[in-house]
PDBQT receptor file of N, H, CA, C and O in Angstrom, charges set to zero:
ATOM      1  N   UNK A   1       5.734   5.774   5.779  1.00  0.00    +0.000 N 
ATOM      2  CA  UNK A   1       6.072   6.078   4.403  1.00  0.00    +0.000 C 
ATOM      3  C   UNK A   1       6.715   4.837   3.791  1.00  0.00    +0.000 C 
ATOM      4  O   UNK A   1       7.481   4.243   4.549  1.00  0.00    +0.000 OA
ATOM      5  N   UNK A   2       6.550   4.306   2.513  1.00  0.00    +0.000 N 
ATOM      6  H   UNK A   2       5.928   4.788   1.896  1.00  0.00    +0.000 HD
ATOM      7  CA  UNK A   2       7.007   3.467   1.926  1.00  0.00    +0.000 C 
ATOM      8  C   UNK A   2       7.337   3.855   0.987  1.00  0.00    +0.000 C 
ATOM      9  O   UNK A   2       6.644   4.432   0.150  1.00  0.00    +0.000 OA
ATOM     10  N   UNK A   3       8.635   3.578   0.931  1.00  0.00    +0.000 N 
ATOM     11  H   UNK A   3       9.199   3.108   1.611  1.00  0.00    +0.000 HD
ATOM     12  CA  UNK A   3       9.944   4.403  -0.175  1.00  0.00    +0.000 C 
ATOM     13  C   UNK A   3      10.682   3.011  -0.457  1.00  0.00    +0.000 C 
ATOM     14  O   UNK A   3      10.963   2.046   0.254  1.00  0.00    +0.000 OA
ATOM     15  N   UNK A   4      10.904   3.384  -2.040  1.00  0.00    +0.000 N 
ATOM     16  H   UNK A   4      10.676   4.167  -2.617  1.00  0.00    +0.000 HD
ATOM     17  CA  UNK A   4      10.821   1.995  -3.575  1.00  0.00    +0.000 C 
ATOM     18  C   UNK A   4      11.961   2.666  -4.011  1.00  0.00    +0.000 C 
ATOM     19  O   UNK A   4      11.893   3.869  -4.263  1.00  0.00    +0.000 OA
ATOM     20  N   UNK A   5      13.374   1.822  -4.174  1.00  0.00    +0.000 N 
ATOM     21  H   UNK A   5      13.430   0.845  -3.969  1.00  0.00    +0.000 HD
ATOM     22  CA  UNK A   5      14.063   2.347  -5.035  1.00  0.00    +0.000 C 
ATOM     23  C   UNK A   5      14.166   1.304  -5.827  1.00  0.00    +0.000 C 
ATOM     24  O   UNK A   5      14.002   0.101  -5.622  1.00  0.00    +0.000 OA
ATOM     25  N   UNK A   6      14.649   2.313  -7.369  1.00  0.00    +0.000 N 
ATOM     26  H   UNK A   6      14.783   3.290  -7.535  1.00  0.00    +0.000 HD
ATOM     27  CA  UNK A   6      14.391   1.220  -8.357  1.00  0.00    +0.000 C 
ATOM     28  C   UNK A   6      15.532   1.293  -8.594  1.00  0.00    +0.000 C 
ATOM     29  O   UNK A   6      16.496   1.875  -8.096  1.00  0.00    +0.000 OA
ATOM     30  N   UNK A   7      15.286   0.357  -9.775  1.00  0.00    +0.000 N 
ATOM     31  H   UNK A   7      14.503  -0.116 -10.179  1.00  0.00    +0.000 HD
ATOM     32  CA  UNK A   7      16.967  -0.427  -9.998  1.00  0.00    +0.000 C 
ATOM     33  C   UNK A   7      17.726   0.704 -10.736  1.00  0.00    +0.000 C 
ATOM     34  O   UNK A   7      18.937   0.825 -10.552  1.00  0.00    +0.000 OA
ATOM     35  N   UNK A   8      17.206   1.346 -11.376  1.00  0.00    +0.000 N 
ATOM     36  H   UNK A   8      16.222   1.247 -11.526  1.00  0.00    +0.000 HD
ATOM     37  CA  UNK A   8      17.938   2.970 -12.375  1.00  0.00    +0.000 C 
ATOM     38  C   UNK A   8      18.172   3.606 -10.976  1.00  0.00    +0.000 C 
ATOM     39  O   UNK A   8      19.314   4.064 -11.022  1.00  0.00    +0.000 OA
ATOM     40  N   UNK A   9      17.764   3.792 -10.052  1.00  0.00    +0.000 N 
ATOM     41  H   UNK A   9      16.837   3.420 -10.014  1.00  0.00    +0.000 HD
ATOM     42  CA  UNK A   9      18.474   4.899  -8.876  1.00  0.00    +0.000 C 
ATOM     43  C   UNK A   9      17.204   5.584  -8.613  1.00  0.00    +0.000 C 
ATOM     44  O   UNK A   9      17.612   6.062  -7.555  1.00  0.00    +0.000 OA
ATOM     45  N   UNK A  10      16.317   5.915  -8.671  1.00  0.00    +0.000 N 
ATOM     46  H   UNK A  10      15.985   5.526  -9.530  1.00  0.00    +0.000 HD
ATOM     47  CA  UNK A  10      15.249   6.565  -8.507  1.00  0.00    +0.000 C 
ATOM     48  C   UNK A  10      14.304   5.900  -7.600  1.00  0.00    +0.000 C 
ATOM     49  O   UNK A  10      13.854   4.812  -7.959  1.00  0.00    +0.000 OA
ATOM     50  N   UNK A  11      13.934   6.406  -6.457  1.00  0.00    +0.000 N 
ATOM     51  H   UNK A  11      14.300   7.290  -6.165  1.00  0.00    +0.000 HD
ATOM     52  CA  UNK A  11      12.866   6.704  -5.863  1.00  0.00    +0.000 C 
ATOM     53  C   UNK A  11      11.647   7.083  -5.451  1.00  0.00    +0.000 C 
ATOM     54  O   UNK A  11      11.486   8.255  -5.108  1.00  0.00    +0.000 OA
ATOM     55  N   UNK A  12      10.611   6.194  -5.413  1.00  0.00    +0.000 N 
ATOM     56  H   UNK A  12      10.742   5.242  -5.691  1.00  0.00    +0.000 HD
ATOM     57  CA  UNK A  12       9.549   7.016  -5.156  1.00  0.00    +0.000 C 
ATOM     58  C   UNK A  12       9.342   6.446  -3.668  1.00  0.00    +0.000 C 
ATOM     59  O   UNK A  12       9.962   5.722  -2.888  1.00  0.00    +0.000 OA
ATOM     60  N   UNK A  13       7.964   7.264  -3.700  1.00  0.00    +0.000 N 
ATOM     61  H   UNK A  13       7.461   7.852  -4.333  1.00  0.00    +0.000 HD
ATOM     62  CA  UNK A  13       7.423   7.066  -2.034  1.00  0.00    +0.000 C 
ATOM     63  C   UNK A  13       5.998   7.135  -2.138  1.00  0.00    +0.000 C 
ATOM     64  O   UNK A  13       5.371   7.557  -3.110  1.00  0.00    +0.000 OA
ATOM     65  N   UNK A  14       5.453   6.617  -0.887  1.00  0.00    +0.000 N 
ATOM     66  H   UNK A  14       5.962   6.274  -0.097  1.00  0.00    +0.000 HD
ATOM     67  CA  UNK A  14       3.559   7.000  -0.512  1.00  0.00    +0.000 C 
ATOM     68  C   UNK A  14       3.437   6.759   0.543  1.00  0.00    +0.000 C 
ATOM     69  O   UNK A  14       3.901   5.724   1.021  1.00  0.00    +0.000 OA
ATOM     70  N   UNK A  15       2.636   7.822   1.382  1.00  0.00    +0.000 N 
ATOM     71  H   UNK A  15       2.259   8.663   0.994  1.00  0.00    +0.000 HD
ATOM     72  CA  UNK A  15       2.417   7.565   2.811  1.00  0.00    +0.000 C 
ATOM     73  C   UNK A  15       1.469   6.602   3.352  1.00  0.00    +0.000 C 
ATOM     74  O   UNK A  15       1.265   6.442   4.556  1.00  0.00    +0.000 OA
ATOM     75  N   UNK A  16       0.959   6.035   2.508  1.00  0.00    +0.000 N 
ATOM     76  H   UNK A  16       1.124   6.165   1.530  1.00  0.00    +0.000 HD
ATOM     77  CA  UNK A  16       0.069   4.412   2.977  1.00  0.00    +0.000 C 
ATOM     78  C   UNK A  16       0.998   3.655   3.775  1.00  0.00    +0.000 C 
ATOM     79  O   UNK A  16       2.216   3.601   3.940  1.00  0.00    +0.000 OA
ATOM     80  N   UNK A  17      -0.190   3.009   4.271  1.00  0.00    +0.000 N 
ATOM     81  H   UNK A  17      -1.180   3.052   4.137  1.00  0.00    +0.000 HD
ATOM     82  CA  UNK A  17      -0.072   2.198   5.671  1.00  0.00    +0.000 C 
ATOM     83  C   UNK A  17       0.431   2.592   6.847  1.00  0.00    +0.000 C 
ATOM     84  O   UNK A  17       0.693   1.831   7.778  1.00  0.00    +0.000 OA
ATOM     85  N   UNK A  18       0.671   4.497   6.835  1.00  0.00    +0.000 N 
ATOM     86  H   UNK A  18       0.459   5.116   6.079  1.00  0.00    +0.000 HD
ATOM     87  CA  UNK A  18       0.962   4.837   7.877  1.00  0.00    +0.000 C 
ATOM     88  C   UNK A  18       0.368   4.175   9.407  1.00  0.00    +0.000 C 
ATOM     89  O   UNK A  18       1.187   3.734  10.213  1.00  0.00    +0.000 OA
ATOM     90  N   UNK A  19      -0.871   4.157   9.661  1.00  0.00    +0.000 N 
ATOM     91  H   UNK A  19      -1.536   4.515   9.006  1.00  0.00    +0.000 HD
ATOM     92  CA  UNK A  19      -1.799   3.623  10.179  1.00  0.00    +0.000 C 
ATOM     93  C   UNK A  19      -0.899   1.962  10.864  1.00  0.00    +0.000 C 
ATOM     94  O   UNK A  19      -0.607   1.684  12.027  1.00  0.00    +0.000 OA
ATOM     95  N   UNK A  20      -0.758   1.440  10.034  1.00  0.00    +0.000 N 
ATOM     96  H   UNK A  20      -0.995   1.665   9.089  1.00  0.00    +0.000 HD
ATOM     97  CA  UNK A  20      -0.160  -0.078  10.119  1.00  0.00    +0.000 C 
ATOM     98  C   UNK A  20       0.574  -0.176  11.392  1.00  0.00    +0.000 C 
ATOM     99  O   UNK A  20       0.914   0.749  12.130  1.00  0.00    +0.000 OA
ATOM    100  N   UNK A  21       0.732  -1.226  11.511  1.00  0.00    +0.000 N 
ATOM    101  H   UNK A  21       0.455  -1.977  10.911  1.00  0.00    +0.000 HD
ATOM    102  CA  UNK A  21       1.597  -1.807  12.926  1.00  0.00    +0.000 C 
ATOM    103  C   UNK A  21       2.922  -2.102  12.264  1.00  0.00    +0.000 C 
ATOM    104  O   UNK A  21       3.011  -2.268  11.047  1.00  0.00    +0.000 OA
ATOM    105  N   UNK A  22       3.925  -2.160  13.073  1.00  0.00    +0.000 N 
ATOM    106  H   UNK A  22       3.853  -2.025  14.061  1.00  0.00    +0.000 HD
ATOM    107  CA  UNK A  22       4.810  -2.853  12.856  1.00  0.00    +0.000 C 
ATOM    108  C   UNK A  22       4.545  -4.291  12.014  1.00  0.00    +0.000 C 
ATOM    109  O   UNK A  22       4.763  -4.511  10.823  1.00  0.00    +0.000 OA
ATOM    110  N   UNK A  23       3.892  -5.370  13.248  1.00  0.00    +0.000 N 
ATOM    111  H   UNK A  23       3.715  -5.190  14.216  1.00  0.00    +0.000 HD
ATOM    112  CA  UNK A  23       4.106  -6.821  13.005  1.00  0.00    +0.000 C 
ATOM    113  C   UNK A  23       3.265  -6.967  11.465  1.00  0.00    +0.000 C 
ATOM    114  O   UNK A  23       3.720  -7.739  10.621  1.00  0.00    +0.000 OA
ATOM    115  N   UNK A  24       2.094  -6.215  11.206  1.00  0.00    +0.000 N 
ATOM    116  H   UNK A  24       1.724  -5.588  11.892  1.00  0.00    +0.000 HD
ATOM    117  CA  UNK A  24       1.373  -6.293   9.895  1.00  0.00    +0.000 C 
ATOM    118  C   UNK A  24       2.229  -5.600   8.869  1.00  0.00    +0.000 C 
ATOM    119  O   UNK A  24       1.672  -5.673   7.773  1.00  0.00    +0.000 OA
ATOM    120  N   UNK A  25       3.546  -4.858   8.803  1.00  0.00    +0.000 N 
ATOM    121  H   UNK A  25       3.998  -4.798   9.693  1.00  0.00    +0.000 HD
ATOM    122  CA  UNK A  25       4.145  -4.168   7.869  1.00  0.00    +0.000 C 
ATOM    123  C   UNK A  25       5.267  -5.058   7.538  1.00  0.00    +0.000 C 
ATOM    124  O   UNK A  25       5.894  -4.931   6.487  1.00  0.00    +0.000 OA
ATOM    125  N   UNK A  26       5.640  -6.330   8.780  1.00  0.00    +0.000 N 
ATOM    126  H   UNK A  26       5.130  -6.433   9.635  1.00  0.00    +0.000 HD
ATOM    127  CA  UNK A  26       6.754  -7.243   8.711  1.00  0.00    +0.000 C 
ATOM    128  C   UNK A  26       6.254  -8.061   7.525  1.00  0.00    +0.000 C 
ATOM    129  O   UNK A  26       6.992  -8.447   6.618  1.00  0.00    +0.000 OA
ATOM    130  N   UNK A  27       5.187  -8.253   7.586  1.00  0.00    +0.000 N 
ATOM    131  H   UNK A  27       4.587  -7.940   8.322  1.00  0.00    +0.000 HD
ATOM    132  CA  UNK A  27       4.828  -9.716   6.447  1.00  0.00    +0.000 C 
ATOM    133  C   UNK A  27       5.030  -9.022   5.106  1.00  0.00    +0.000 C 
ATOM    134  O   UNK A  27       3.869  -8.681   4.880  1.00  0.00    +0.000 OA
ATOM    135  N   UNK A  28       5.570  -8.695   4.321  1.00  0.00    +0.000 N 
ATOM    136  H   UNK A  28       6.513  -8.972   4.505  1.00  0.00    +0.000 HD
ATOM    137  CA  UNK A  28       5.576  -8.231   3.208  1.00  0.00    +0.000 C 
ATOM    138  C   UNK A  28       5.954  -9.328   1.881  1.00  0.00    +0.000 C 
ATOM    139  O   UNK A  28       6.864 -10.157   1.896  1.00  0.00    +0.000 OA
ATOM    140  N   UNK A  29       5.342  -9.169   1.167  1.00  0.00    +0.000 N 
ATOM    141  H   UNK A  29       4.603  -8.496   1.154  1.00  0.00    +0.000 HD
ATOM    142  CA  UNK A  29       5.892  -9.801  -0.469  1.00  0.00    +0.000 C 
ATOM    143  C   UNK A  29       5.712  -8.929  -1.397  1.00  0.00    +0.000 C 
ATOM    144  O   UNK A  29       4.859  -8.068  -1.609  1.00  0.00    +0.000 OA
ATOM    145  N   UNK A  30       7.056  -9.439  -2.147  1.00  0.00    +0.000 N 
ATOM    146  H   UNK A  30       7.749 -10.139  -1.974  1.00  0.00    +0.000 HD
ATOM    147  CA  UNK A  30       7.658  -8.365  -3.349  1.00  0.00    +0.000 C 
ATOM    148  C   UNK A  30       7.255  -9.457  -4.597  1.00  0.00    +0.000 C 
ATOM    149  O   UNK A  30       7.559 -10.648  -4.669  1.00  0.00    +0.000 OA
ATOM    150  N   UNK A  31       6.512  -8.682  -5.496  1.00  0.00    +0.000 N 
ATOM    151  H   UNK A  31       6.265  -7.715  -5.438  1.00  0.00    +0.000 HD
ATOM    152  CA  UNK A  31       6.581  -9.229  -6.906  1.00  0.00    +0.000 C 
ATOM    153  C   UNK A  31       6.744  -8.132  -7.727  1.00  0.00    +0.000 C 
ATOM    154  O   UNK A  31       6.865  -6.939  -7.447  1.00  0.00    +0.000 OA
ATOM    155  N   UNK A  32       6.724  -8.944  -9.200  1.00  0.00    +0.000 N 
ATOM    156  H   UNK A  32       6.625  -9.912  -9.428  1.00  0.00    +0.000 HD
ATOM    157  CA  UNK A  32       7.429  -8.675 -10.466  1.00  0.00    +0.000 C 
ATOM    158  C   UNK A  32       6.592  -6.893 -10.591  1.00  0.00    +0.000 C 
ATOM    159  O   UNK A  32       7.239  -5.907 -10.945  1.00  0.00    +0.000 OA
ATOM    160  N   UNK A  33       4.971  -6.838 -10.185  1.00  0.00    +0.000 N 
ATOM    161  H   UNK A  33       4.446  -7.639  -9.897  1.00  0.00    +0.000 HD
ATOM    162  CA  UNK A  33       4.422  -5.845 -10.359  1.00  0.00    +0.000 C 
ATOM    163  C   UNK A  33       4.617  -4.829  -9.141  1.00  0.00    +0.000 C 
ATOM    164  O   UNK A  33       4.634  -3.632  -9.425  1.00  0.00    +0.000 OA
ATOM    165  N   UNK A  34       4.766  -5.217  -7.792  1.00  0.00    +0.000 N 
ATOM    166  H   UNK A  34       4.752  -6.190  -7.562  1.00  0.00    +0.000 HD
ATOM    167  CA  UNK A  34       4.967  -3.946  -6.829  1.00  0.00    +0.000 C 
ATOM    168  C   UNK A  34       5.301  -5.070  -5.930  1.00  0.00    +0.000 C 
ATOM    169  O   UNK A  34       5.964  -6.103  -6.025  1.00  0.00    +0.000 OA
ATOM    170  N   UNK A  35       4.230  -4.183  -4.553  1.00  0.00    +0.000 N 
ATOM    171  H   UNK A  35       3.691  -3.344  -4.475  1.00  0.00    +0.000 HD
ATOM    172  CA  UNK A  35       4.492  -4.517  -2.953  1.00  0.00    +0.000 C 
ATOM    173  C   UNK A  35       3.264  -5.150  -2.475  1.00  0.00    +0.000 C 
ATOM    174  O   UNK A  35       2.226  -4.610  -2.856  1.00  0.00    +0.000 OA
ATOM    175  N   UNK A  36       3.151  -6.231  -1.685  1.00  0.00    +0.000 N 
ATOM    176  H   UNK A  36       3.994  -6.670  -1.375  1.00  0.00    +0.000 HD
ATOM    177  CA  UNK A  36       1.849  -6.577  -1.306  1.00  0.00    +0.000 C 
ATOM    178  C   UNK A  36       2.260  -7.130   0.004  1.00  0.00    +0.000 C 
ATOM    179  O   UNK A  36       3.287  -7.707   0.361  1.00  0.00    +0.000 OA
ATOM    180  N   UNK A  37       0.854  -6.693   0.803  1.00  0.00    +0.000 N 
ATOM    181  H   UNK A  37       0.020  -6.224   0.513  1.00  0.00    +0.000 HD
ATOM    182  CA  UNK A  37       1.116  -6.799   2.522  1.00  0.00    +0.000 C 
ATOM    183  C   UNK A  37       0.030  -7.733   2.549  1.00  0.00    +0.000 C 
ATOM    184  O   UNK A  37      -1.049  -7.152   2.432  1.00  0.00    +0.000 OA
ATOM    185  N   UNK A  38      -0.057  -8.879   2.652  1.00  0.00    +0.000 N 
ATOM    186  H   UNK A  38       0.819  -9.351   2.747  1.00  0.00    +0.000 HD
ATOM    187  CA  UNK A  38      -1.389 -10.218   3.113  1.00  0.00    +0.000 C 
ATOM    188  C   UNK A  38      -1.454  -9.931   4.180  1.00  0.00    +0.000 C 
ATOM    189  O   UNK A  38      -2.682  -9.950   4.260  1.00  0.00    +0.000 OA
ATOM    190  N   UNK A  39      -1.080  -9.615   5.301  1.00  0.00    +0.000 N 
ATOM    191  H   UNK A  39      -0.082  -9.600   5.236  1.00  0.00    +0.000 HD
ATOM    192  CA  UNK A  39      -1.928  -9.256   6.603  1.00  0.00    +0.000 C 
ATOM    193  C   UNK A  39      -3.144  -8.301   6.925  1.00  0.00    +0.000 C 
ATOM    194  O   UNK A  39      -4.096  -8.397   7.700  1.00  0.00    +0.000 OA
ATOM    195  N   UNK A  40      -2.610  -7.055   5.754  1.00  0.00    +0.000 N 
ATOM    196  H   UNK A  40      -1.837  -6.977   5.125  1.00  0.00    +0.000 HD
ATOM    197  CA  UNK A  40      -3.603  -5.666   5.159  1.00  0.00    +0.000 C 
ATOM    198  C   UNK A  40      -4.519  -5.812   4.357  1.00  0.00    +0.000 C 
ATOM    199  O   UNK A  40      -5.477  -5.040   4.343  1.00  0.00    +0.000 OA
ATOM    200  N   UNK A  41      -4.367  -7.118   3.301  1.00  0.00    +0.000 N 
ATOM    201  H   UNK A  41      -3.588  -7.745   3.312  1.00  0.00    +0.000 HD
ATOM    202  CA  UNK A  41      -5.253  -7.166   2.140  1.00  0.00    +0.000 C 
ATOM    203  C   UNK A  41      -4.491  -5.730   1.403  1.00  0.00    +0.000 C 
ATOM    204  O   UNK A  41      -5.333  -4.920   1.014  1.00  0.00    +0.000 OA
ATOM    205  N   UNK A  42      -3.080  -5.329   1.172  1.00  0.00    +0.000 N 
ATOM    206  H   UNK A  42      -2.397  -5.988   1.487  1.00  0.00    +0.000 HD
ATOM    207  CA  UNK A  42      -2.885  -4.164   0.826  1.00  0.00    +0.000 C 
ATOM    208  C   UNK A  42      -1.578  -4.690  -0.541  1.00  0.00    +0.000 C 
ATOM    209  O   UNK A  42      -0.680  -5.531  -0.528  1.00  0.00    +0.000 OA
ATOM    210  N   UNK A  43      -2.093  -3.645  -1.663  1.00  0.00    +0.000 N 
ATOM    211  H   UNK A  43      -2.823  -2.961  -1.674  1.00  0.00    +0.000 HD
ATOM    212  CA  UNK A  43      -0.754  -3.894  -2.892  1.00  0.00    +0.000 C 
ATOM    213  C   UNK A  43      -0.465  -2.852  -2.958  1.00  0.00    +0.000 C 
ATOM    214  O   UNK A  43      -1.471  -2.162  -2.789  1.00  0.00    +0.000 OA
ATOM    215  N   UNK A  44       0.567  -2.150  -3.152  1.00  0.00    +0.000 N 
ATOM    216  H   UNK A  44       1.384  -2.710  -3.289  1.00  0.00    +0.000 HD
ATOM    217  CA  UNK A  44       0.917  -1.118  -4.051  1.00  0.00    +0.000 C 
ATOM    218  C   UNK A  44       2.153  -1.624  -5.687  1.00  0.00    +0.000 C 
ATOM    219  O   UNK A  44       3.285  -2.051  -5.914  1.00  0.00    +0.000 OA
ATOM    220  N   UNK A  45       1.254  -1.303  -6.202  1.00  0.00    +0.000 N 
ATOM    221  H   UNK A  45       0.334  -0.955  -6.017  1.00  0.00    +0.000 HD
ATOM    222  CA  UNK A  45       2.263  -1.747  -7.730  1.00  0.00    +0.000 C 
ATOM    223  C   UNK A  45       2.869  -0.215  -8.547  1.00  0.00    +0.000 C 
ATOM    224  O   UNK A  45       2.348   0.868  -8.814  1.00  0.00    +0.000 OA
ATOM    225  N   UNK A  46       4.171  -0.792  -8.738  1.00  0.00    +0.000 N 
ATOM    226  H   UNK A  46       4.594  -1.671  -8.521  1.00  0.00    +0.000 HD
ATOM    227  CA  UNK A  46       5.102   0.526  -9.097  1.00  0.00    +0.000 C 
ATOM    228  C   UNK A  46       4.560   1.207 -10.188  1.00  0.00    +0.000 C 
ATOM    229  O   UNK A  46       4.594   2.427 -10.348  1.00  0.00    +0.000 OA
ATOM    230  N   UNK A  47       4.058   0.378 -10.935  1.00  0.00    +0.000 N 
ATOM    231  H   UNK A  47       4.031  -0.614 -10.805  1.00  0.00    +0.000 HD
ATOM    232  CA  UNK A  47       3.066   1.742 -12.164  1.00  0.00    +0.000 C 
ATOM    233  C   UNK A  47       2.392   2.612 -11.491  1.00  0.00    +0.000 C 
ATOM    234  O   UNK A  47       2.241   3.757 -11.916  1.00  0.00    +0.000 OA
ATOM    235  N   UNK A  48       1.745   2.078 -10.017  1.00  0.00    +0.000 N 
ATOM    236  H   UNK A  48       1.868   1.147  -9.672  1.00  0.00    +0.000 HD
ATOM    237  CA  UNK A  48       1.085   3.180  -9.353  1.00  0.00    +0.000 C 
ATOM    238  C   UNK A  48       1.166   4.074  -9.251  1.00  0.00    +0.000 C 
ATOM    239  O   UNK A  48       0.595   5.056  -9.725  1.00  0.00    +0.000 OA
ATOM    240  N   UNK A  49       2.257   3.841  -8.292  1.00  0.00    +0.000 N 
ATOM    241  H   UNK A  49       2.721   3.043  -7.907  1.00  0.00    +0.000 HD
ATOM    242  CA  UNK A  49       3.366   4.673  -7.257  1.00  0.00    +0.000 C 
ATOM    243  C   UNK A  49       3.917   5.915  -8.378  1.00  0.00    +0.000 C 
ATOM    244  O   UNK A  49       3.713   7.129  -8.388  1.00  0.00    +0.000 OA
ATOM    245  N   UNK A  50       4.695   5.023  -9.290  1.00  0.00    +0.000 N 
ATOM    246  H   UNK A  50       4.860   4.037  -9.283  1.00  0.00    +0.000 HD
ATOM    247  CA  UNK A  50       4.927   6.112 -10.787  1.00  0.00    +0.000 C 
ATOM    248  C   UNK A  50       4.359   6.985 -11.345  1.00  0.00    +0.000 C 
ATOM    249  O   UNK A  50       4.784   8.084 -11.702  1.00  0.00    +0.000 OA
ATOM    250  N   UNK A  51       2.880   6.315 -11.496  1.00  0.00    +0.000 N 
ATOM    251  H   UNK A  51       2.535   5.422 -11.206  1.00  0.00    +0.000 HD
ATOM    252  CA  UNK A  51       2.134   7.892 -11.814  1.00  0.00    +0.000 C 
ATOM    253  C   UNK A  51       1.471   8.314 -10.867  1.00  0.00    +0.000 C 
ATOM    254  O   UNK A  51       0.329   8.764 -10.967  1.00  0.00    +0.000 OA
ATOM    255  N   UNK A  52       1.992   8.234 -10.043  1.00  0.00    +0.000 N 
ATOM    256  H   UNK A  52       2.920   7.869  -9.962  1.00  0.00    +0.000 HD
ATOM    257  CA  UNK A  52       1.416   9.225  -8.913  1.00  0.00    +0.000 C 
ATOM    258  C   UNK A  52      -0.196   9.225  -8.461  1.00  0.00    +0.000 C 
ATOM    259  O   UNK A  52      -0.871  10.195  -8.116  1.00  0.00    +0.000 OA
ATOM    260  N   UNK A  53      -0.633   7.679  -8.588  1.00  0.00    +0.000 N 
ATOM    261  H   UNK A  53      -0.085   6.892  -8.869  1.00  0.00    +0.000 HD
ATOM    262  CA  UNK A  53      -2.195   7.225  -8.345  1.00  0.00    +0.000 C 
ATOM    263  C   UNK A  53      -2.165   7.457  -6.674  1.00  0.00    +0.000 C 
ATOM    264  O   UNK A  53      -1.331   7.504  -5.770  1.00  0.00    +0.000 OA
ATOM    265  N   UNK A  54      -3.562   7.567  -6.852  1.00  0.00    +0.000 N 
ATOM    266  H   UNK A  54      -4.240   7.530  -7.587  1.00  0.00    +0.000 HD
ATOM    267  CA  UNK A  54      -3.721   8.066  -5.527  1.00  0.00    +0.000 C 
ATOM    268  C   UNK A  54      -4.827   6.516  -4.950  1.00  0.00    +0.000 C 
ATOM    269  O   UNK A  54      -5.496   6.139  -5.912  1.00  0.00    +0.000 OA
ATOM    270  N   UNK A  55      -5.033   5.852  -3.961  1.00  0.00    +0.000 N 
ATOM    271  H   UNK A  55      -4.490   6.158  -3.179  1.00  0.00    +0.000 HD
ATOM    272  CA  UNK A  55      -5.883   4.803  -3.979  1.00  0.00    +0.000 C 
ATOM    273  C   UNK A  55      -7.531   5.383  -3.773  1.00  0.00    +0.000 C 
ATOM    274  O   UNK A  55      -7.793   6.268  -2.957  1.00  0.00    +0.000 OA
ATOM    275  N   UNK A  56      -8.469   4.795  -4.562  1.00  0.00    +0.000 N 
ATOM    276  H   UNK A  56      -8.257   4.077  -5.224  1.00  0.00    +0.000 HD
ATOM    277  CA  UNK A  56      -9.639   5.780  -4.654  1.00  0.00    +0.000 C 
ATOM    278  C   UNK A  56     -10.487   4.681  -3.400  1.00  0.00    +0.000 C 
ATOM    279  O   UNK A  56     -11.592   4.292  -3.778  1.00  0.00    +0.000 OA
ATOM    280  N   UNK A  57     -10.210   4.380  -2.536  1.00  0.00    +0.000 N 
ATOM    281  H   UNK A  57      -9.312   4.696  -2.229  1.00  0.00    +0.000 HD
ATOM    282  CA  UNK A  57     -10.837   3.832  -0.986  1.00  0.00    +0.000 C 
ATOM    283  C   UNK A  57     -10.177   4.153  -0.088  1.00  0.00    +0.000 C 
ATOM    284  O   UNK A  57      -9.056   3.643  -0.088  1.00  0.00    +0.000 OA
ATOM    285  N   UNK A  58     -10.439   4.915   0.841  1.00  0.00    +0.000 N 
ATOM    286  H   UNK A  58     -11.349   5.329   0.841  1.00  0.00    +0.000 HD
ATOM    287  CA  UNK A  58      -9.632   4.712   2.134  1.00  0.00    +0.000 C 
ATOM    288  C   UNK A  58      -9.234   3.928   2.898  1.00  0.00    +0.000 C 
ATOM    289  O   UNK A  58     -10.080   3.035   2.848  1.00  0.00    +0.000 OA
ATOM    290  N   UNK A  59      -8.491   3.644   3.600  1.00  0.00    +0.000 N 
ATOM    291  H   UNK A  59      -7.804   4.369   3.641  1.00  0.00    +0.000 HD
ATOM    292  CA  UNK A  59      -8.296   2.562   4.696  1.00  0.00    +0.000 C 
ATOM    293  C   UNK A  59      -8.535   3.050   6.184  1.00  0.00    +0.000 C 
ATOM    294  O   UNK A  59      -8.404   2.263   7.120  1.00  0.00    +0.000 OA
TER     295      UNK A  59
């Protein structure tokens, strides 16, 4: 589960990358728009997460 708190106090979450390893969940980068994992080829961006998008490909 990957759980985002934002700077107002609020929380969201999404169960992506459950699947993932540890060492591929270590590499992470944070930008201005979300979360992005370069080991996964994986983003999640907080507008996403916010409205409650669901990713339309599986992994």
């Amino acid at each position: 589960m990957v759980v985002v708190t934002l700077s107002d106090g609020r929380s969201i979450s999404t169960p992506r990358l459950e699947s993932a390893s540890p060492a591929d969940l270590a590499e992470v980068e944070l930008t201005p728009l979300g979360v992005h994992w370069p080991r996964l080829d994986e983003d999640l961006s907080i507008e996403g997460m916010l409205a409650g998008r669901r990713p339309t490909v599986p992994r």
